[in-house]
C-alpha positions in Angstrom: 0.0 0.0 0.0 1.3 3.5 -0.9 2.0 5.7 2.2 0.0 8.7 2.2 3.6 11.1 2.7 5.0 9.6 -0.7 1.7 10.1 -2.7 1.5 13.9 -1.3 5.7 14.2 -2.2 4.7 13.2 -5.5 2.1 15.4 -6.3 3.7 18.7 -5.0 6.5 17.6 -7.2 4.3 17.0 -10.5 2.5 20.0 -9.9 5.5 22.5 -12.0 5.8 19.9 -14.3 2.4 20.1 -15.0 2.5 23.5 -15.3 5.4 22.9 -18.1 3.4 20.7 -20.0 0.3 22.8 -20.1 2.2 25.9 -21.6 3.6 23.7 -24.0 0.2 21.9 -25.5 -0.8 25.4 -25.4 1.7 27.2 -27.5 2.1 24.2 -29.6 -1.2 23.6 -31.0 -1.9 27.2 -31.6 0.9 26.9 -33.8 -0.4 23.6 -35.2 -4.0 24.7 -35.8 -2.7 27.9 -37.6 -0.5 26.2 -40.1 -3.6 23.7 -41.0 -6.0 26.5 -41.5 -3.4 28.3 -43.3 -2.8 25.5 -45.7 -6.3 25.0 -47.0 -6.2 29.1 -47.5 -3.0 28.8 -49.0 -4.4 26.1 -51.8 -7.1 28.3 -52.3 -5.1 31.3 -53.4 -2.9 29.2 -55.5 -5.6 26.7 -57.1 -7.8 30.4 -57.8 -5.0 33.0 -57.8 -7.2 35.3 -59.8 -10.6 34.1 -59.1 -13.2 35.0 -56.4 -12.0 33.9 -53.1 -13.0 34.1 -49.3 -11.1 34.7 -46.3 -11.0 31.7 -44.2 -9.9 34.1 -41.3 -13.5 35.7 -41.3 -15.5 32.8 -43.2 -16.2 29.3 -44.2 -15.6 28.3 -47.6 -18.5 26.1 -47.8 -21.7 25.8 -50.0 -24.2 23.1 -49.8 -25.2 23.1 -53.4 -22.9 20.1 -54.5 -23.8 21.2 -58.1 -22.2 24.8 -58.0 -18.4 25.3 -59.1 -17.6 26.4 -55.6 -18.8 23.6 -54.0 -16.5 21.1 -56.8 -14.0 23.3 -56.5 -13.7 23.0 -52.4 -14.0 19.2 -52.8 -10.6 19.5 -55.2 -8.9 21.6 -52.6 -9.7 19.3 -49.9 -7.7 16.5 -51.6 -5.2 18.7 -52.0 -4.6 19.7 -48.8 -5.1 16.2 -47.6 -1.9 15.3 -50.1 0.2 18.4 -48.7 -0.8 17.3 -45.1 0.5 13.5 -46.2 3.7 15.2 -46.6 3.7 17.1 -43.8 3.0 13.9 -41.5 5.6 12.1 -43.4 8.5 14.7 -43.4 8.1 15.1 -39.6 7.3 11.4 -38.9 10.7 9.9 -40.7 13.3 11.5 -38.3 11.0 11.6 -35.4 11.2 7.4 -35.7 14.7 7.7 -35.0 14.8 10.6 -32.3 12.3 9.5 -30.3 13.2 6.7 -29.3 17.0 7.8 -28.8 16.1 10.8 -27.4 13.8 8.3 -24.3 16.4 5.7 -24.0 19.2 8.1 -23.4 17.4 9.4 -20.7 17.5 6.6 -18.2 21.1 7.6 -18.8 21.3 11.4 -18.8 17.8 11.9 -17.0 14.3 13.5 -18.8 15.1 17.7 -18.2 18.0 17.9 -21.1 15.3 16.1 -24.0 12.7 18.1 -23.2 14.8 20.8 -23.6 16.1 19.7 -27.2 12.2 19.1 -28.2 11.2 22.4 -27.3 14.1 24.5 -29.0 12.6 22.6 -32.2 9.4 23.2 -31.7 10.2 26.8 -31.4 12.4 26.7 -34.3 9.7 25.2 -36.3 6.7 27.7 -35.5 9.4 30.8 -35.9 10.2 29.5 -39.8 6.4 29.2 -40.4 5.9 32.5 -38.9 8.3 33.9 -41.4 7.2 31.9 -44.4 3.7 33.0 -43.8 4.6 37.1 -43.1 6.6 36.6 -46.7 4.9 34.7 -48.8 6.8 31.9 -49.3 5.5 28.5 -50.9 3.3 26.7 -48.7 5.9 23.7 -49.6 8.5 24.7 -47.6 6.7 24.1 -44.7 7.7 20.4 -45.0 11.1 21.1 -44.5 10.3 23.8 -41.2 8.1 20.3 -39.7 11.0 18.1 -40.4 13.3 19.8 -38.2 10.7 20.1 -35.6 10.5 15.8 -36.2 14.6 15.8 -35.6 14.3 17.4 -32.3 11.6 15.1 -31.1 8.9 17.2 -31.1 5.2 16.2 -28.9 6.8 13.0 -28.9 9.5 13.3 -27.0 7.2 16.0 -24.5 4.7 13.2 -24.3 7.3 10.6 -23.2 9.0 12.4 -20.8 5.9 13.2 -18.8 5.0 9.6 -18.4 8.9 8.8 -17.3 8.7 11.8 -14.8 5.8 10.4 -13.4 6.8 7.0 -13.2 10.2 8.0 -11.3 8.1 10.0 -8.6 5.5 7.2 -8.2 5.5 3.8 -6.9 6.0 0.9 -9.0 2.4 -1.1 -8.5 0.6 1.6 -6.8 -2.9 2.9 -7.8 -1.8 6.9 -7.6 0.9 5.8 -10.6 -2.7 5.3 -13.2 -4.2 8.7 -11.7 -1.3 11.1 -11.7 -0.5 10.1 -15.3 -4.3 10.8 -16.1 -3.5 14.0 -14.7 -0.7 15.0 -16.5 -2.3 14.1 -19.4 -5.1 16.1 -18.5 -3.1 19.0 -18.1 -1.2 18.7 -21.9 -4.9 18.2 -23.4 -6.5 21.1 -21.5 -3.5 23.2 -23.1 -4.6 22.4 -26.7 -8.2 22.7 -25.7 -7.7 26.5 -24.6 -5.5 26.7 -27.6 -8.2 25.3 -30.6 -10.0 27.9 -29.0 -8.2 30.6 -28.6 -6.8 30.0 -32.1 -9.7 30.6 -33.9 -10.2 34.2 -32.5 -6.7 35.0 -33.0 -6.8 33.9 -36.2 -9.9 35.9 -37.4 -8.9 39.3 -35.4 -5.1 39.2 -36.6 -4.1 36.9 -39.0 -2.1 33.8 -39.5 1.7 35.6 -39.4 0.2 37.0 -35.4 -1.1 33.3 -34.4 2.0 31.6 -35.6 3.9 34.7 -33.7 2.2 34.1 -30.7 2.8 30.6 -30.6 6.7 31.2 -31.2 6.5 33.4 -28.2 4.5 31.3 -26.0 7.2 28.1 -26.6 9.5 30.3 -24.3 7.4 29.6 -21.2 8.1 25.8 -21.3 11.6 26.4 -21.4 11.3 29.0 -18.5 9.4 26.5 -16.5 11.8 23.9 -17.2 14.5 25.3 -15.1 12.3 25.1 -12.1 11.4 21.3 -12.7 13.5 19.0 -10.3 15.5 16.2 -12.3 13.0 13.3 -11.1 15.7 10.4 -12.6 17.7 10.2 -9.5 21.6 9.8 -10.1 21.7 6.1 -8.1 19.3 4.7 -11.0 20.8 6.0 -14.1 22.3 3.5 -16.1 25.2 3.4 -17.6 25.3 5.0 -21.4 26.4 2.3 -23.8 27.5 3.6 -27.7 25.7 0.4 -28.5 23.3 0.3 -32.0 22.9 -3.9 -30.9 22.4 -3.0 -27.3 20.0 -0.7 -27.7 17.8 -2.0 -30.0 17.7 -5.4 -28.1 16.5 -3.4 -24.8 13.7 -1.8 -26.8 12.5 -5.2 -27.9 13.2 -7.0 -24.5 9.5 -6.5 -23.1 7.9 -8.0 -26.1 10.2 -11.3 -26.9 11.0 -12.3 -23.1 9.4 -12.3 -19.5 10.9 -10.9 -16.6 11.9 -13.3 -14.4 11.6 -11.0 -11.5 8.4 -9.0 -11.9 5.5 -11.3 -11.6 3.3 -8.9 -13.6 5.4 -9.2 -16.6 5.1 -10.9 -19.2 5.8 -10.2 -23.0 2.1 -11.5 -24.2 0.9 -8.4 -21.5 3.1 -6.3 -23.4 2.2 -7.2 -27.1 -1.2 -7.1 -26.1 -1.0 -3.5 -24.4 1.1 -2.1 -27.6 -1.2 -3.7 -29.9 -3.8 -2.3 -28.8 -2.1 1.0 -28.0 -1.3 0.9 -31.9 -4.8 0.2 -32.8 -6.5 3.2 -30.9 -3.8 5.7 -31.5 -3.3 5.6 -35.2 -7.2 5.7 -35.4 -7.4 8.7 -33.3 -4.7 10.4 -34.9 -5.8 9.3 -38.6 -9.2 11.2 -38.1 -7.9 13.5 -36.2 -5.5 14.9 -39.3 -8.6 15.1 -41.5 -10.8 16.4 -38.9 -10.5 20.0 -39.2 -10.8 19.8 -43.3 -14.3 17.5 -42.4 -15.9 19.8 -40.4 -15.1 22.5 -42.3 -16.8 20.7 -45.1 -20.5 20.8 -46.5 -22.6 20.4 -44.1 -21.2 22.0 -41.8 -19.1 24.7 -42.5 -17.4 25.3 -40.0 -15.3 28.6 -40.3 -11.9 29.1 -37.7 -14.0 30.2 -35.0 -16.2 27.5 -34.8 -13.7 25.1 -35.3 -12.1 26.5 -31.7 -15.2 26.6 -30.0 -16.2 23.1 -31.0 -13.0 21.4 -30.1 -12.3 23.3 -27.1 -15.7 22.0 -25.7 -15.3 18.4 -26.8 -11.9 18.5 -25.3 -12.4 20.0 -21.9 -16.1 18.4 -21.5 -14.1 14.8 -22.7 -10.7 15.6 -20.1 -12.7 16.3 -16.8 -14.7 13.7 -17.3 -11.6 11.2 -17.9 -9.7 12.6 -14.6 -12.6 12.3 -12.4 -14.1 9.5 -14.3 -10.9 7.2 -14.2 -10.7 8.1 -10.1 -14.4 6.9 -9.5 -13.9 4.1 -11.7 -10.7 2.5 -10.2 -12.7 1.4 -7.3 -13.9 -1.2 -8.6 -12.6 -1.6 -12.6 -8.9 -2.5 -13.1 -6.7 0.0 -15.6 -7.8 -2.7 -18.5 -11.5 -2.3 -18.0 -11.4 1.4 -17.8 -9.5 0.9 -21.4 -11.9 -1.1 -23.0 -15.0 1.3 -21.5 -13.4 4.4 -23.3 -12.6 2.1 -26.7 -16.2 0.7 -27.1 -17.5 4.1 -26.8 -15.2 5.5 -29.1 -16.7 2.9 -31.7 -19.9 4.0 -31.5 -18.7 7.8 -31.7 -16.4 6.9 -34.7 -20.0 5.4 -36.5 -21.7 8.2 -35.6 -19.3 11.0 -36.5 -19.4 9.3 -40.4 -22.9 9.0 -40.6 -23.7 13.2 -38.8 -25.8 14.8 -41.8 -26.1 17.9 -39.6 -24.0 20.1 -36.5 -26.5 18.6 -34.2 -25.9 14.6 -35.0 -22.0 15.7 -35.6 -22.5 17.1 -31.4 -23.8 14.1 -30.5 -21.6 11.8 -32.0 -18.8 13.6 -29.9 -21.0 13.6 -26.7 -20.5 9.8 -27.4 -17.1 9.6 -27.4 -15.9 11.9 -24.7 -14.5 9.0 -22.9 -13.0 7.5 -25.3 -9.5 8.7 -24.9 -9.2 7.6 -21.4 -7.4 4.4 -22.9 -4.5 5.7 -23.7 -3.1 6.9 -20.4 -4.2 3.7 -18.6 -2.5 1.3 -21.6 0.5 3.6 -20.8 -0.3 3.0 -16.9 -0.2 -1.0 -17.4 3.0 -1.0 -19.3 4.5 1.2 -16.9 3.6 -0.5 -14.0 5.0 -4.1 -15.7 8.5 -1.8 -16.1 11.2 -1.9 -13.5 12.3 1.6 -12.6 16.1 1.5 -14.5 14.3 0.7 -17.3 11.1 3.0 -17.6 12.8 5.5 -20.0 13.9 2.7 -22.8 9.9 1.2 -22.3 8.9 4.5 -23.0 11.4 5.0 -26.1 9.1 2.0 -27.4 5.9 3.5 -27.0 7.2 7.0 -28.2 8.5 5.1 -31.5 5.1 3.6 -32.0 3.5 7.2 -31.5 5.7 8.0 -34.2 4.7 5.8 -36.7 1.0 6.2 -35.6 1.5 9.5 -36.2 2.9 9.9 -39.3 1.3 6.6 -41.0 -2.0 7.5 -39.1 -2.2 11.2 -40.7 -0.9 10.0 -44.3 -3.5 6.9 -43.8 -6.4 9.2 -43.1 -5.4 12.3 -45.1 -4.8 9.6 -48.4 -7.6 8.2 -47.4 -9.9 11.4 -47.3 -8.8 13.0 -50.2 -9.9 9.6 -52.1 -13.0 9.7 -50.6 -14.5 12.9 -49.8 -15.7 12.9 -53.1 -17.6 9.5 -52.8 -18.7 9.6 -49.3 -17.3 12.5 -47.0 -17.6 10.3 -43.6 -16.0 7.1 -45.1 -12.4 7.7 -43.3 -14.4 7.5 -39.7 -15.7 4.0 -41.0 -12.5 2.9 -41.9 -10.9 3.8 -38.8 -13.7 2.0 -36.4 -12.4 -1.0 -37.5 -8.8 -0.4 -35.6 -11.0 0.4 -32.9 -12.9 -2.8 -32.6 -10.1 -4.7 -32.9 -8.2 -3.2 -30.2 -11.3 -4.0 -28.0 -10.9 -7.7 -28.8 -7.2 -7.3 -27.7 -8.3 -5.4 -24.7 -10.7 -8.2 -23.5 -8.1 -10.5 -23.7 -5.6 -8.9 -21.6 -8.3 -8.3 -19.2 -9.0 -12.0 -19.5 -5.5 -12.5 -19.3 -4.6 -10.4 -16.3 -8.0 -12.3 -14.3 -6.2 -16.0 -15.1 -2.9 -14.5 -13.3 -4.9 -13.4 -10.1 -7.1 -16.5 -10.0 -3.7 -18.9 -9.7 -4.6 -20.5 -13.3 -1.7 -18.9 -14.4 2.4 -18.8 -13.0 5.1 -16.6 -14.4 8.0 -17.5 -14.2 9.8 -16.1 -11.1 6.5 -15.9 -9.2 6.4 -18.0 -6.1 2.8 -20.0 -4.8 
């Protein structure tokens, strides 16, 4: 049982960290939201340089007469834009495979602070280019290149993963508070980029694209000020040491998933292919639909313009985080961190359904109502695997899982951008379909780790290294 003195020395010391994480989610998704809008207004100017065209900072380029030239010619720029965000996901995706998991492992060497230090500068760098680009004029293509160096320095990634690792070094290994205070950090990063969808859309509409990426290049300072007040949570008598090892350290990032741990008697590698599976499943269907998202809703028949578009995901976020933190600490009383998972997945099926088939705001509201729980799988996935880690080893487990955000990531957003862009054409909500299917099947795999997880506790079941 966790001592009430450690739980309380854990929290005061996850409260600044918390605090960093918010102002970066905040600052980083302005930027992120801006350079999306920007895009489609971009393809506009160049698909119609001398033809009629309407502000996306004040409107929404939508009609609902599918037989009119605007409405054709919005349904061509969408596929564009889906292509050009394909490449976006791509050029920040490829190097981000390779830092992110690096960047993670080295830190059970060199400790968390000094990598979320390096992600940060590129974020920065990144939304300062883009600021420039779009002041200037320059061609919307070079954007690829600003978003690759972001992907070199590690980016949300890397942010993400270091988090988790802080949380895990301040919390006990088996211990219940270890599943809530990584809900809570989590909270905190998603509460920053539900202000900022928000916020965005006004700043966007009132000052322009240059002054949102601006502020977003501005903000990105407040992370690194906060930074230098975060305590180092890897002590120094748990670092390991740093091996210059490609064959080492590719066969500790494997480890989990092709052997048990002889010690730990909640180990064991089918647990861990099971948990990542699923992991993959959800994540690159949240992340495909969510890199089409904004282009969707913008779409006939909703037409959303910028505005809308922050105060719709700003309410779906914050309505969908509170109820994760408080629902995830009511739940735990009597639902294990599996069962809470596969709650949030099945309702993110039927959300996913409904979201495809919305013919109007109010059935797209709904839909989204539906799925506000959805998302609490991911930080109790990340909970079970963390809790199956020793602590000298937390940083490389959460290399792995950054690596597979990675390629979620970047094949999720070209998956659903290619997949939108061939589709919105035929049948606009199609993607969401698609996508559903990931999700079912990580609620098979969920069940089964459940089931899994029940065997163990019932004696049906003995790892190796556990004693009767």
């Amino acid at each position: 049982m966790e001592s009430t003195s450690t739980t309380s020395g854990s929290r005061r010391k996850i409260i600044p960290i918390c605090g960093m994480f918010f102002t970066f989610s905040f600052a980083y998704s302005i930027g992120s939201y801006s350079y999306g809008e920007y895009g489609h207004e971009a393809f506009w100017k160049k698909f119609r340089p001398d033809g009629p065209f309407k502000n996306h900072t004040h409107h929404s380029l939508c009609d609902a007469n599918t037989s009119s030239r605007e409405y054709q010619e919005e349904q061509i720029v969408q596929s564009l834009v889906s292509k050009w965000s394909t490449y976006m996901s791509l050029a920040q995706g490829l190097p981000l495979l390779v830092s992110s998991g690096l960047f993670c492992t080295l830190s059970d060497s060199f400790g968390r602070k000094p990598f979320v230090l390096v992600s940060l500068m590129g974020v920065f760098l990144k939304t300062f280019l883009m600021c420039l680009a779009v002041e200037y004029n320059w061609n919307v293509y070079l954007f690829i290149l600003f978003i690759f160096v972001d992907g070199c320095c590690g980016t949300w990634v890397v942010q993400v993963a270091m988090s988790m690792a802080m949380v895990s070094d301040l919390t006990i290994e088996g211990g219940k508070s270890r599943s809530f205070l990584i809900t809570v950090v989590g909270f905190f990063l998603s509460l920053g980029y539900a202000l900022a969808s928000f916020a965005t859309g006004f700043i966007i509409r009132n000052l322009g694209f240059n002054w949102s990426l601006g502020i977003a290049t501005m903000l990105i300072i407040a992370p690194m000020i906060l930074l230098y007040f975060v305590e180092e949570t890897l002590q120094v008598n748990k670092r390991v040491q740093f091996e210059c090892n490609i064959s080492t350290y590719l066969r500790n990032l494997v480890q989990f998933y092709i052997e048990d741990d002889p010690i730990i008697q909640r180990s064991s590698k089918v647990k861990y292919i099971l948990c990542l599976t699923a992991f993959i499943c959800i994540l690159f269907s949240r992340l495909g639909c969510f890199s089409v998202e904004i282009y969707y809703i913008m779409n006939t028949p909703f037409c959303f313009d910028p505005v809308l578009i922050g105060i719709f995901q700003t309410s779906k976020s914050i309505v969908s985080e509170f109820l994760i933190l408080f629902g995830i600490k009511i739940m735990q009383y009597k639902l294990s961190d599996s069962a809470i998972a596969l709650v949030g997945t099945i309702t993110s099926v039927f959300s996913f359904v409904m979201i495809g088939s919305a013919s109007s705001t109010g059935l797209l509201i709904a839909a989204s109502v539906v799925g506000v729980f959805g998302m609490s799988a991911i930080p109790m996935i990340r909970s079970i695997l963390s809790k199956m880690t020793p602590a000298h080893k937390q940083g490389t487990m959460y290399a792995g899982i950054a690596m597979v955000e990675t390629i979620c990531g970047s094949v999720g957003s070209a998956a659903g951008s290619a997949i939108y862009s061939v589709t919105v054409e035929i049948y606009r909500g199609m993607v969401f379909y698609i996508f559903s299917v990931f999700l079912v099947v990580a609620c098979v795999l969920l069940l089964l780790l459940k089931l899994k997880s029940k065997r163990e506790r019932n004696g049906y079941e003995i790892l190796p290294g556990s004693t009767n």
